[in-house]
C-alpha positions as CSV (number, residue, x, y, z in Angstrom):
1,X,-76.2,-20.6,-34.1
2,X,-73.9,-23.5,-33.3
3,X,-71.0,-22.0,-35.4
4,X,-71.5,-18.3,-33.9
5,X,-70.9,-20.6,-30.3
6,X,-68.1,-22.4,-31.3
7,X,-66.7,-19.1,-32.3
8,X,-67.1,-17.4,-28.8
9,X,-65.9,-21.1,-27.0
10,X,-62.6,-20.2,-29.5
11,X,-62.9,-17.0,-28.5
12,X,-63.4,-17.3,-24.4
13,X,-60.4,-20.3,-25.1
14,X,-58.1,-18.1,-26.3
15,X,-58.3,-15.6,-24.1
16,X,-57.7,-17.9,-21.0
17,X,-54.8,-19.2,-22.6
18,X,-52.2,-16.7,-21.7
19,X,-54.2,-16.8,-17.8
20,X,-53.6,-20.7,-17.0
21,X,-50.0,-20.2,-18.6
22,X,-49.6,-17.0,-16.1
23,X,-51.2,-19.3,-13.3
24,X,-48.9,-22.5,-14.1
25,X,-45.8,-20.2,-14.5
26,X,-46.4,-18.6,-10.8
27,X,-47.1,-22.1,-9.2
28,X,-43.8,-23.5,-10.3
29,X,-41.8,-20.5,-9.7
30,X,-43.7,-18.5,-6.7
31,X,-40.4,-18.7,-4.8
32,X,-38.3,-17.1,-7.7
33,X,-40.8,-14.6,-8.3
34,X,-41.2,-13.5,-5.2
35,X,-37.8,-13.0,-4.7
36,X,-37.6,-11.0,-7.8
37,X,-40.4,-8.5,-6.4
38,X,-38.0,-8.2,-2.8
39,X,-34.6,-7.9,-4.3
40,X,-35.5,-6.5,-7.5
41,X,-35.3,-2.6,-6.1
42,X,-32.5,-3.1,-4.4
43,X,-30.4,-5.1,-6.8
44,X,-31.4,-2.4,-9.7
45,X,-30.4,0.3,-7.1
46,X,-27.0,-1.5,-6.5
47,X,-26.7,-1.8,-10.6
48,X,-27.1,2.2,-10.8
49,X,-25.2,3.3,-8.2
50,X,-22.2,0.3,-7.9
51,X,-22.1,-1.8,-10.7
52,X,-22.6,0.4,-13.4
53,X,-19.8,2.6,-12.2
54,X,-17.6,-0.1,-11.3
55,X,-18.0,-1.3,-15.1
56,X,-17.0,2.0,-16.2
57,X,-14.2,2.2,-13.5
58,X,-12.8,-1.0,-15.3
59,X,-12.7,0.3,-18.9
60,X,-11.4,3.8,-18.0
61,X,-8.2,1.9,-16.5
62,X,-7.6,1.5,-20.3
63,X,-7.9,4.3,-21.8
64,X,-5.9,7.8,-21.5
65,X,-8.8,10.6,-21.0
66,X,-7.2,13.9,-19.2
67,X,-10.7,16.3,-18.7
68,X,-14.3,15.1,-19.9
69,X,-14.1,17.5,-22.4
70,X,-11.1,15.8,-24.4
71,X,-11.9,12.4,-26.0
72,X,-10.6,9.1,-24.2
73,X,-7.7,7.5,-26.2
74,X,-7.3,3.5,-25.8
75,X,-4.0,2.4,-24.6
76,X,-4.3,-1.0,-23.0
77,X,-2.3,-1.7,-20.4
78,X,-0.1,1.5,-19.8
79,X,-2.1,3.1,-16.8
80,X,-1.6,-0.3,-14.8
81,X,2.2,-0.2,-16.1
82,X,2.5,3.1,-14.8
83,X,0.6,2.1,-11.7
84,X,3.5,-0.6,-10.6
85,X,6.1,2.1,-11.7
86,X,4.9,4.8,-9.9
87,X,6.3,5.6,-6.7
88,X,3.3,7.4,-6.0
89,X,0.8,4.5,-6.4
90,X,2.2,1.5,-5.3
91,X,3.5,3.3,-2.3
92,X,0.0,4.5,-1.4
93,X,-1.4,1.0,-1.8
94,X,1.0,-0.4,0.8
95,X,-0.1,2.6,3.0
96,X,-3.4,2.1,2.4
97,X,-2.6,-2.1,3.5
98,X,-1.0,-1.6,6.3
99,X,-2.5,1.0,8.1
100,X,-6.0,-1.1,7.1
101,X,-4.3,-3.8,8.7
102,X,-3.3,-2.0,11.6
103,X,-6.8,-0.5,12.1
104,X,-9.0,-3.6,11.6
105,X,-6.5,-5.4,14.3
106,X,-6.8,-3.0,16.8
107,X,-10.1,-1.9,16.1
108,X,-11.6,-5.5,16.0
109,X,-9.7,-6.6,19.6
110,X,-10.3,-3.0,21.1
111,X,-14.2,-3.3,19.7
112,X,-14.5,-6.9,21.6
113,X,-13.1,-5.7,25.3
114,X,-15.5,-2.3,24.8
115,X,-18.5,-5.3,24.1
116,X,-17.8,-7.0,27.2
117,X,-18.2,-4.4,28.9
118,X,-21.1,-3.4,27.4
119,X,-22.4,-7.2,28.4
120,X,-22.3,-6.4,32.1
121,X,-25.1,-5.5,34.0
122,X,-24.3,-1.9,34.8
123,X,-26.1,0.8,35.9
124,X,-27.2,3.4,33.0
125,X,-25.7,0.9,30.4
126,X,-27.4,2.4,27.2
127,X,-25.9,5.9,28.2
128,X,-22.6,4.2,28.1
129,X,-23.7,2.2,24.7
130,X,-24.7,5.8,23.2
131,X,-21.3,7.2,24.3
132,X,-19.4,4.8,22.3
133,X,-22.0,4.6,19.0
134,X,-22.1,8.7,18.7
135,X,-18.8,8.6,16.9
136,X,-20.2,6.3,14.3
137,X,-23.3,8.5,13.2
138,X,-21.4,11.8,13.6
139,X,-20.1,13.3,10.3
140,X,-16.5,12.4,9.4
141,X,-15.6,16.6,8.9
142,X,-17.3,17.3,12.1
143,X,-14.8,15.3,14.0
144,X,-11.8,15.5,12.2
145,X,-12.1,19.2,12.9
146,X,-12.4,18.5,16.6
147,X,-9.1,16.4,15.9
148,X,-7.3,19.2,14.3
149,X,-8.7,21.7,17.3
150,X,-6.4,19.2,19.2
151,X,-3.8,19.0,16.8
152,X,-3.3,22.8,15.9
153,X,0.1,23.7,16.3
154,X,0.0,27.3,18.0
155,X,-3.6,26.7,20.2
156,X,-3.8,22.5,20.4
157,X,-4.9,21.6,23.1
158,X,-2.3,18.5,23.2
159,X,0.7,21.5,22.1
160,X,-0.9,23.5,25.2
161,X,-0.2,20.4,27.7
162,X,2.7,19.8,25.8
163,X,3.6,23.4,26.6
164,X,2.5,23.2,30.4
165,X,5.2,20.5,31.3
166,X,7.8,22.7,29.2
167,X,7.8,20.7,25.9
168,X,8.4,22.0,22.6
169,X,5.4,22.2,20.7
170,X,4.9,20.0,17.8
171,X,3.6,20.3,14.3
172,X,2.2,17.2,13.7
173,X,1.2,17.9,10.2
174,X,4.9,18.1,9.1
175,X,5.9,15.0,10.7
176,X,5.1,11.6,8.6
177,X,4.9,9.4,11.8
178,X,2.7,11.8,13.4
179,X,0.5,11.9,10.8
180,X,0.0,8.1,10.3
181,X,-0.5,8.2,14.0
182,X,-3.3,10.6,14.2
183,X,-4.5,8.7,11.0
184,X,-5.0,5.3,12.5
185,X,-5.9,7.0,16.4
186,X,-8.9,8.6,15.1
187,X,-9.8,5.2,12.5
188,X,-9.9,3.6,15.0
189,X,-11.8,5.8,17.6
190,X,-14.2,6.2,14.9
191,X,-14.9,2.5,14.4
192,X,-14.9,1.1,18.2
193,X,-19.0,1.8,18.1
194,X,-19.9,-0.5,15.2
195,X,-17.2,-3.3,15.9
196,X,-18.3,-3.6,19.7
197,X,-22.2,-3.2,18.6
198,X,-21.7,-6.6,16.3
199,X,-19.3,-8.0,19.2
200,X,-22.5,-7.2,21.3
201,X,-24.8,-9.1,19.2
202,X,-22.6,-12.4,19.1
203,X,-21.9,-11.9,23.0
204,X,-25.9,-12.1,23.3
205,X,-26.6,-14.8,21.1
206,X,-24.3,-17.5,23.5
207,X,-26.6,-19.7,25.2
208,X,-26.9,-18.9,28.5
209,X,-27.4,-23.0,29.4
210,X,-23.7,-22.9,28.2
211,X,-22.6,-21.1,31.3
212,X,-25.0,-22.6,33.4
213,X,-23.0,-26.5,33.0
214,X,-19.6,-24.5,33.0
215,X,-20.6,-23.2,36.4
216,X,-22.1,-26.8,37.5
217,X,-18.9,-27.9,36.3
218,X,-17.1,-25.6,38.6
219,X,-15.2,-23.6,35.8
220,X,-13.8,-20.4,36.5
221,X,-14.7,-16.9,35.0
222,X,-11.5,-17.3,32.4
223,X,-12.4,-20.7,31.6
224,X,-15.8,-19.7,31.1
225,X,-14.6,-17.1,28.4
226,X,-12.3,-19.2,26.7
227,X,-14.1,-22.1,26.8
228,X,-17.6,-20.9,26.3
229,X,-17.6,-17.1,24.9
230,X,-15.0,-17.4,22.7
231,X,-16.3,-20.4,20.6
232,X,-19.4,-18.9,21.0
233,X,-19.6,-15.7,19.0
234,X,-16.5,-17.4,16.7
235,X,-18.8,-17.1,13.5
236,X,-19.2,-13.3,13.7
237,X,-15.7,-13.2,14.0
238,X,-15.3,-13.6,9.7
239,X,-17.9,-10.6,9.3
240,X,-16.7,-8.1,11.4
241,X,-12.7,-8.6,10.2
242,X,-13.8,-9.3,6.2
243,X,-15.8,-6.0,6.8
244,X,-13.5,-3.9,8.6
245,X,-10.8,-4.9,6.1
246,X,-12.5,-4.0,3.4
247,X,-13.6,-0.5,5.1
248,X,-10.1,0.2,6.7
249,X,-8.4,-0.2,3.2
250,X,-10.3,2.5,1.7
251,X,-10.5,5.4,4.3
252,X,-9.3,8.8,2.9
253,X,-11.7,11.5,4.6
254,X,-9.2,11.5,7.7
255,X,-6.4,12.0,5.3
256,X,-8.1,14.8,3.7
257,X,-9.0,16.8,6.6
258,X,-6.0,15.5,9.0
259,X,-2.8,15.6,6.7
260,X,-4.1,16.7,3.6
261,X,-1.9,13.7,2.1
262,X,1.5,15.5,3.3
263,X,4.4,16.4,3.7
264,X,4.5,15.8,0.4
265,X,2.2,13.2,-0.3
266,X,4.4,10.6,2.3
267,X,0.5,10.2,3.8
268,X,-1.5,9.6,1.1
269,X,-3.8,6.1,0.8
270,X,-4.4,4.3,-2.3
271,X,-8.5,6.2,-2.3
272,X,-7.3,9.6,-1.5
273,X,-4.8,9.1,-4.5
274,X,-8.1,7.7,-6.6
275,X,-9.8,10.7,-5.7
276,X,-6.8,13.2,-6.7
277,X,-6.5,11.9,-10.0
278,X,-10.4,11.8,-10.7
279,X,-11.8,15.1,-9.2
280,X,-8.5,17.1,-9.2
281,X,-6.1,16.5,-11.8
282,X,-8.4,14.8,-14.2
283,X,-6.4,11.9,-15.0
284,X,-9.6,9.6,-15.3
285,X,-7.4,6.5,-17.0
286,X,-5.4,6.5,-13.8
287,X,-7.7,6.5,-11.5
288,X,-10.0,4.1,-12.9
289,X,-6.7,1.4,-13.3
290,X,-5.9,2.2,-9.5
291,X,-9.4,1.8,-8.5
292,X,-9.5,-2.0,-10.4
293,X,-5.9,-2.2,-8.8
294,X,-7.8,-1.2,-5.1
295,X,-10.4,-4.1,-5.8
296,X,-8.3,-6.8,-6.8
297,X,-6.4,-6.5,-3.5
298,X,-9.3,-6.4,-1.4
299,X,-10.6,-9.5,-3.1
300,X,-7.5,-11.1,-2.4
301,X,-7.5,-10.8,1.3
302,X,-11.5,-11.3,1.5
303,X,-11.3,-14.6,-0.4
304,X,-8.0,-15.8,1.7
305,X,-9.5,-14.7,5.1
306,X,-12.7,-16.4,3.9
307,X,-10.8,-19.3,2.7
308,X,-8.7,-19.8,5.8
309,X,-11.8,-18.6,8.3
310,X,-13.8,-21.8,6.4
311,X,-11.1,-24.2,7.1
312,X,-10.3,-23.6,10.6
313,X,-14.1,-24.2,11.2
314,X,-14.3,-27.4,9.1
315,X,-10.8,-28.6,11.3
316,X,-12.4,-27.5,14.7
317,X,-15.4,-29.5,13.6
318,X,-13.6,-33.0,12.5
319,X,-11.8,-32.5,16.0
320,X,-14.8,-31.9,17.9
321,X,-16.6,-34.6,16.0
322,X,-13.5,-37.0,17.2
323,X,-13.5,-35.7,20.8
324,X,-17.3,-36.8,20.6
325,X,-16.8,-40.0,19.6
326,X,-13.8,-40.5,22.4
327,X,-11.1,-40.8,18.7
């Protein structure tokens, strides 16, 4: 009787084994497993739909596959030799820097004065919020095609004004600086919403005890902005031009349904080319070497922004830290 006990206490022992380990295991990493369970969807979603495709973007760059029937062939370096050879490709990456620099600039300074307005207390203020958000949410075709209803050559409305005050009309698709201007107009139309929505946010996070000293100090309205709004939504500042960079850089739907790339490819963007080679021409090597090309750049300027973004708040610190301590 005493053995056939001690053989259930072994028994009853060894099956709460793996529960106390479970039980110790959870207390000393409840945090970590809890995270897991939050970010576990969403980082295996990101694997599936980014990362794995991104991998694959990487080795493609080193291989020579023309059509997914043929098989890939391995040679090393050439698609990036080609890439820095090519007319074709570095010229669209410079487009593709540029006018992404142009865009976030203007869009980012643009977005700030629309958010300050949006700040006031006017009447019917979230009709005038809407107004400037539809373009955001509304499909890119859709409203390219109301651009090119403006743009068309023989019934535009701008060609008909143009027409009015006894103008020659103008194709704007055959023109180069047109097109790059119609390019970055409608970029940055597009982009004013979500720029001046974070702007928004920032402008509503200042402390309203901030302006209440300035005005017991007696400061003016533009030494209240400078001195108080300005500093004051300063940390969104690194989000909204890190993100808008990084968007700018890649846009391509405008260039599809505005210039179609033309003339002859002198409007083309580093993505649009990406897209040519991958979905039209089937020169997969190609595309996947300018896409690692694409990322590398983007990197650069994200890391030096971040970089330079991280000092100017550690030196604005130290200074204000001196001016604190009368230094």
């Amino acid at each position: 009787m005493k053995q056939r006990i001690s053989g259930e206490g072994a028994l009853i022992g060894e099956a709460s084994a793996p529960s106390k380990g479970i039980t110790k295991f959870m207390r000393n990493h409840k945090d970590a497993v809890i995270a897991t369970i939050i970010l576990g969807p969403m980082l295996l979603w990101w694997a599936l739909i980014s990362g794995f495709p991104t991998l694959f973007g990487f080795f493609l760059g080193f291989f020579e596959w023309v059509g997914v029937a043929s098989t890939p062939k391995f040679i090393g370096f050439d698609n990036y030799v080609r890439f820095f050879n090519d007319p074709v490709y570095y010229m669209a990456l410079w487009r593709a820097v540029w006018i992404g620099l142009l865009v976030t600039g203007l869009t980012i300074i643009i977005g700030f004065l629309v958010a300050l307005l949006m700040n006031l207390p006017l009447f019917g203020k979230g009709i005038y919020r809407t107004m400037w958000y539809i373009p955001v949410v509304t499909s890119t075709v859709a409203t390219t095609q109301i651009f090119n209803i403006f743009l068309d050559p023989n019934n535009g409305v701008i060609n008909n004004i143009l027409k009015g005050f006894g103008k020659e009309p103008i194709i704007w698709q055959y023109s180069v600086g047109w097109g790059v201007f119609w390019i970055v107009v409608y970029s940055i139309w597009k982009g004013i919403g979500g720029s001046a929505l974070i702007w928004l946010a920032g402008l509503q996070s200042v402390d309203p005890v901030l302006y209440e000293a300035a005005d017991i100090d007696g400061a003016n309205r533009w030494q209240k902005f400078w001195n108080v709004t300005l500093p004051g939504v300063k940390p969104i500042a690194t989000y909204i031009i890190i993100t808008g960079l990084i968007g700018a850089v890649q846009i391509y739907e405008q260039v599809i349904f505005i210039t179609g790339g033309g003339p002859y490819g002198q409007t083309e963007v580093l993505v649009y080319r990406i897209l040519r080679d991958g979905f039209f021409d089937f020169n997969l090597g190609m595309a996947g070497a300018s896409s690692v090309v694409l990322a590398a750049v983007v990197f650069v300027f994200t890391v030096a922004y971040f970089r330079y973004a991280t000092e100017n708040e550690r030196s604005s610190r130290k200074k204000n830290a001196r001016g604190a301590h009368g230094g």
